[in-house]
N, C-alpha and C positions, 0 to 999 in steps of 0.2 A: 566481392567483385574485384577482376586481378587488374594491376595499373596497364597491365599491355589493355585492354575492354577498354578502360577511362582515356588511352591515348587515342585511341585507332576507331577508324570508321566513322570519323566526325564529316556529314554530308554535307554540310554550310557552314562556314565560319564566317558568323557575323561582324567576331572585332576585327576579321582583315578586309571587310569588303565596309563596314559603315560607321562610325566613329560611336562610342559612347553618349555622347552627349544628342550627337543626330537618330541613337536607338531610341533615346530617350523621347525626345519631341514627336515620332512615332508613335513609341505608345500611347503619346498621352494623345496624337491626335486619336487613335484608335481609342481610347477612355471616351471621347470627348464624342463619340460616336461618330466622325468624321476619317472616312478612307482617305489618307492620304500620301501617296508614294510619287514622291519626285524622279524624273530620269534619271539625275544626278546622284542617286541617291547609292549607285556602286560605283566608285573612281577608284581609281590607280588600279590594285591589283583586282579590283571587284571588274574593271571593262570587261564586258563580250570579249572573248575569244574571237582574233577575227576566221572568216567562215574559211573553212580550208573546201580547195577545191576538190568536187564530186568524182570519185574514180570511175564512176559508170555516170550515163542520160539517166536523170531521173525522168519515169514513164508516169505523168500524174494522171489521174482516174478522173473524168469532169465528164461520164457519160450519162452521170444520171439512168440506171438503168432500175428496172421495175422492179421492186422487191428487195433492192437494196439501199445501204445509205448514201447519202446525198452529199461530196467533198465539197465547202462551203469555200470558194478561191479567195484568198486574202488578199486586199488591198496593199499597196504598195507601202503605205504609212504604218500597217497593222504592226502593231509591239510584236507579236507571234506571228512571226511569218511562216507558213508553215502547209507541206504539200503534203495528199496523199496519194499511194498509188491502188493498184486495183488491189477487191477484197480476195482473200487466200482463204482455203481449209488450209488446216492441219492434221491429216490422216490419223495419227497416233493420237491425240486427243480430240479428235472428236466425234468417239467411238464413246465416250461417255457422256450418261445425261443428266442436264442439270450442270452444265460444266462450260466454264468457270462462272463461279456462283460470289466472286467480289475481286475484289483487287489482289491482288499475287504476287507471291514473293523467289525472288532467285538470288544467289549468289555465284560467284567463282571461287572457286576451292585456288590453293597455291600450285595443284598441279595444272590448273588450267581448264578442268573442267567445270560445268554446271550445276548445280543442284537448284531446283524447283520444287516449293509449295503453292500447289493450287484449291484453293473449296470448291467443291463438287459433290454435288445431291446434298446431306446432312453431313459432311465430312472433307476431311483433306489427303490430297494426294500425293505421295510423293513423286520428283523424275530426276535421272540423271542424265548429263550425256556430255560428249566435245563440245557441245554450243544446241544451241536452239533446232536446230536442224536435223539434229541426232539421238533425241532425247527418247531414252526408255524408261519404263516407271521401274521404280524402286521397290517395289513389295509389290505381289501378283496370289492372287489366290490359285487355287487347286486346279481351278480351268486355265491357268494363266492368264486370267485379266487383272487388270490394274485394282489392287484395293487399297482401301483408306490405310492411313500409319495414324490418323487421330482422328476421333469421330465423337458424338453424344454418350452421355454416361447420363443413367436415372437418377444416378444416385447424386449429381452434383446440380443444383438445379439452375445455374443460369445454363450448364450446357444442356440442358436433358433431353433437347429435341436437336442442336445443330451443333459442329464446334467446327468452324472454318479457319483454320491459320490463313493471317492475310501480310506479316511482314514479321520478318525471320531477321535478327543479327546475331553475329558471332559475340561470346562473351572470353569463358578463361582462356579457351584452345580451340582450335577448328573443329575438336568434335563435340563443343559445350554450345549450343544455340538456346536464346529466349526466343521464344516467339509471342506474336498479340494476335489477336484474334475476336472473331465474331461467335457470338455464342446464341443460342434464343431459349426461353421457355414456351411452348405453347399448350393452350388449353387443351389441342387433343393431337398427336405425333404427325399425324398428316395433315394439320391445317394453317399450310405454310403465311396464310396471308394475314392470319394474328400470331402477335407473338410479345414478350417481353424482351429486346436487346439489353445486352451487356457486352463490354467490350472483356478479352480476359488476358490474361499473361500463362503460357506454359514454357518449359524447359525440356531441353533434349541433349543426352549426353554419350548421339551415337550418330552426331551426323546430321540428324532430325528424320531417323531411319522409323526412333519410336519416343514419344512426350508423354510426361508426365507431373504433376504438380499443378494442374488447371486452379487459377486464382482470378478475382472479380476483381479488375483495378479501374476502370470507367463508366458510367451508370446517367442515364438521363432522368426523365419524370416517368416513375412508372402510373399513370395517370388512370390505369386501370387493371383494378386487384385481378378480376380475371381473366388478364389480357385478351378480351375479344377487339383489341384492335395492335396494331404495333404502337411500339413507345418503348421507350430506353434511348441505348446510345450504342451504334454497331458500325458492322464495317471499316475497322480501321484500316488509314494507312500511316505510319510511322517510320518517320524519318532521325537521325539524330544532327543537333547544329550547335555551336560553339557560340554563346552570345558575347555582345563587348566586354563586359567583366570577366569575360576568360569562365565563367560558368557553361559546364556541358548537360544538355537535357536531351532528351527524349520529346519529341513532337511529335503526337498524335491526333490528327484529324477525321473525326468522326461523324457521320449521320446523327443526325439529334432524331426524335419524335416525340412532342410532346401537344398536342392539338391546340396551341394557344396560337400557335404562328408555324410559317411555310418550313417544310423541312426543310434542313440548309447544314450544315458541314461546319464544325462545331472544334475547338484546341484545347486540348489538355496537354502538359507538360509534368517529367518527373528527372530529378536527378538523374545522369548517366550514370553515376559510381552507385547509387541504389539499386540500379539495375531493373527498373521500372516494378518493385514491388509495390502491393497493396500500399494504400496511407503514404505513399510519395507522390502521388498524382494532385497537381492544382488546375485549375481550368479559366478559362480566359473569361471575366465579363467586362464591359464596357465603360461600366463606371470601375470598377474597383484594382484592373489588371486582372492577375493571377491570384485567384482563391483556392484555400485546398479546398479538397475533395474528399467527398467524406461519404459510403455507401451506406445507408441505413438497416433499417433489420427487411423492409417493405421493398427493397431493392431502389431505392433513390439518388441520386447522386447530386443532387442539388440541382441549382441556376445557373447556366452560363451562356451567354451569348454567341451568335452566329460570327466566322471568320467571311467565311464564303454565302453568298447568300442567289437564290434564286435568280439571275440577270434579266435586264429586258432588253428585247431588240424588239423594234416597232416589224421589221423586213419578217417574223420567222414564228410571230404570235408568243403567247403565254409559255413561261416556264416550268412554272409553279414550283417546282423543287429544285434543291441542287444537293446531290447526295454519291456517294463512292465515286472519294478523292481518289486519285492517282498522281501524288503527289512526289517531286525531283529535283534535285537542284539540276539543273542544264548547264552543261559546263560553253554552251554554244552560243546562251543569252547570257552567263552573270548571273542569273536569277532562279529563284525557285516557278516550277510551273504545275500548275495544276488541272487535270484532265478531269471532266467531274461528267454525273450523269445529270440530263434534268427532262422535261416532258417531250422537248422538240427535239432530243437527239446530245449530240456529246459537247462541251464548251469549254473554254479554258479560262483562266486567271494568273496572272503571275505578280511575284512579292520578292521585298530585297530583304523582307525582316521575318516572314515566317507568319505576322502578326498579320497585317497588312495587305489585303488583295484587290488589287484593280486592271485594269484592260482585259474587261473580259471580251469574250471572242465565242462565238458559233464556228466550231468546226466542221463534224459531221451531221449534218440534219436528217430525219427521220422523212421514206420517201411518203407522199400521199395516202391517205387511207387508202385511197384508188388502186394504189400500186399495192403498198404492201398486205392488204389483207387485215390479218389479226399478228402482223410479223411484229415480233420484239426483240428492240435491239439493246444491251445492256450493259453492266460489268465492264467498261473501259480500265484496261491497264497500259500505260505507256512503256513502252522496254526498249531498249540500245543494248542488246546482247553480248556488242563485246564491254561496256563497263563490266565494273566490280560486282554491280548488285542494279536490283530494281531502284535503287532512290538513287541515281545516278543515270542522267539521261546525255546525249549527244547529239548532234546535227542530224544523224540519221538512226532509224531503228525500227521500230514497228509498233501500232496499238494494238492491241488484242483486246476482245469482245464478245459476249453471248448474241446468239440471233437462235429466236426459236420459230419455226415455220409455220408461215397459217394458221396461227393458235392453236398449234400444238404447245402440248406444255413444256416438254422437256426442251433446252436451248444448250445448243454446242460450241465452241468455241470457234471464231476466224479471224483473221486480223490483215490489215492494210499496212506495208509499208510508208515512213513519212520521211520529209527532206523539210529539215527547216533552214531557213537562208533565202 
């Protein structure tokens, strides 16, 4: 791994926003099974940016209309203050089904343009373009539609039925990318609602045009040998941050399933200079911190404890899960935010440690049975198009989301404008 990777792309630096000794008492409150994030817990160079004024009217969406989701208006005290405008298609994607099928990854190249991986159906897509607005896919089959650059292989069995790229960084040179990703086993190719997760690592050394080297680096409870239900550890989203000892890792937040307790959103961390290979991965539990991780022959990855867990809001009914992170550091809060899915629609959490998540928040609510039918809304990814990459968010940008209609199966992508401030 070359030292420009080990310098560059660090998302959150923790020793310049919270002192050692205050990481410290974090963790342990997080050990100690108690969530606890102080205000103060970013000063000096960690403050909020203050809000730079809006070059356009923000036009917020508050009509409540039938069949779509519901903008939840934040109170004026809310830690995420945060507005959305009307829901958008995207023409050019959402001509594919099954798309996007988790959280997704971009960058800016040095000439200024975009590159885009998205999961869609069993596989991932690539896109290029000047910015979100202009994006053409990267690989097109013989009819000229958009086809997959990495998909399921038989022969490798966490991927053998899905391989999603869901977050892409650059390593020795612009055209060396790792990427992590969602992988599933299932007992039969089309029975998408059992499966075995694994999170996995692959390599691309042409852009991320085409990948290769698919590796199993994070694993939950495989709690059942013929996976007729889900269980594992999938859907990542991975960030990189700097903790106070000047130590660089890899943050990945992952969907757990393990039928003991609620699905909930789950940390693993690995060296940056490892490069997130196999056996560098440790994962968060409660009592202990950071245990390695260690994938068995049965596909296991041990015990680790929830970061993000299921919220309650008395106003909005049951959550039951909280699952596919969209996780950022906001350069507009200070803080990292996390956009997550759970039963009533999309929610947030924000943290100054990575470790750490509290104020949660109901953003977008899911409309009435009444309204929506059999409609499903999904796959929240949060994006500010002009940053560097997806784990880099701003005051303004847009969520993107699957919505499938009337209980149809197949779900396309659309997404809403937000103004946070």
């Amino acid at each position: 791994m070359s030292e420009e990777f080990n310098k560059a792309g660090i998302d959150a630096n923790f020793s310049s926003r919270i002192g050692r000794r205050q990481f410290n008492s974090l963790l342990a409150a997080s050990i100690a099974g108690t969530l606890l994030l102080p205000l103060s817990a970013c000063a000096g160079k960690s403050a909020p940016e203050k809000a730079k004024p809006t070059p356009e009217p923000f036009n917020e969406d508050t009509s409540k209309k039938p069949g779509e989701l519901q903008v939840i208006h934040q109170p004026e005290n809310a830690a995420l203050k945060i507005r959305f405008g009307k829901e958008e298609t995207i023409p050019l994607l959402s001509d594919i089904a099954y798309f996007p099928d988790a959280h997704f990854a971009f960058r800016r190249k040095k000439n200024g343009n975009v590159e885009v991986w998205i999961p869609g159906g069993v596989s991932t897509y690539y896109f290029s373009g000047r910015d979100f607005e202009h994006l053409k896919s990267g690989n097109v089959d013989e009819r000229g539609n958009p086809a997959p650059v990495f998909g399921p292989d038989p022969s490798v069995g966490f991927i053998q039925d899905y391989a999603g790229i869901c977050s892409v960084f650059q390593s020795n040179s612009e055209n060396d990318l790792i990427g992590f990703g969602h992988g599933e086993n299932r007992p039969s190719p089309g029975d998408a609602g059992h499966y075995l997760a694994t999170t996995f690592r692959v390599e691309s050394h042409d852009s991320g045009i085409t990948w290769e080297n698919p590796e199993a680096i994070i694993a939950g409870k495989n709690i059942d040998k013929s996976h007729k239900r889900i269980s594992g550890a999938g859907q990542p989203c991975v960030i990189s941050v700097q903790e106070p000892d000047g130590k660089k890792y890899f943050y990945a937040y992952t969907t757990k399933w393990n039928a003991t307790e609620a699905d909930a959103i789950h940390l693993s961390r690995a060296p940056l200079e490892k490069g997130g290979k196999p056996g560098t991965w440790e994962q968060f539990t409660k009592n202990k911190g950071f245990v390695p991780l260690v994938i068995d022959k049965n596909g296991n990855g041990g015990s680790s404890d929830a970061v993000i867990t299921p919220p309650k809001f008395e106003l909005y009914g049951n959550t039951v899960y909280a699952a596919l992170a969209s996780v950022s550091w906001n350069k507009n809060l200070g803080k990292l935010v996390c956009v997550f899915e759970t039963a009533i629609g999309f929610c947030s959490a924000l943290s100054s440690d990575g470790v750490n998540w509290t104020d949660y928040q109901a953003l977008l609510k899911l409309p009435s049975k009444d309204d929506r039918g059999y409609n499903r809304f999904t796959y929240p990814t949060l994006i500010s198009g002009s940053e560097a990459s997806d784990r880099t968010t701003s005051q303004t940008g847009h969520i993107y989301y699957a919505k499938s209609e009337a209980g149809a199966a197949p779900h396309t992508m659309l997404r809403r404008p937000f103004l946070i401030g």
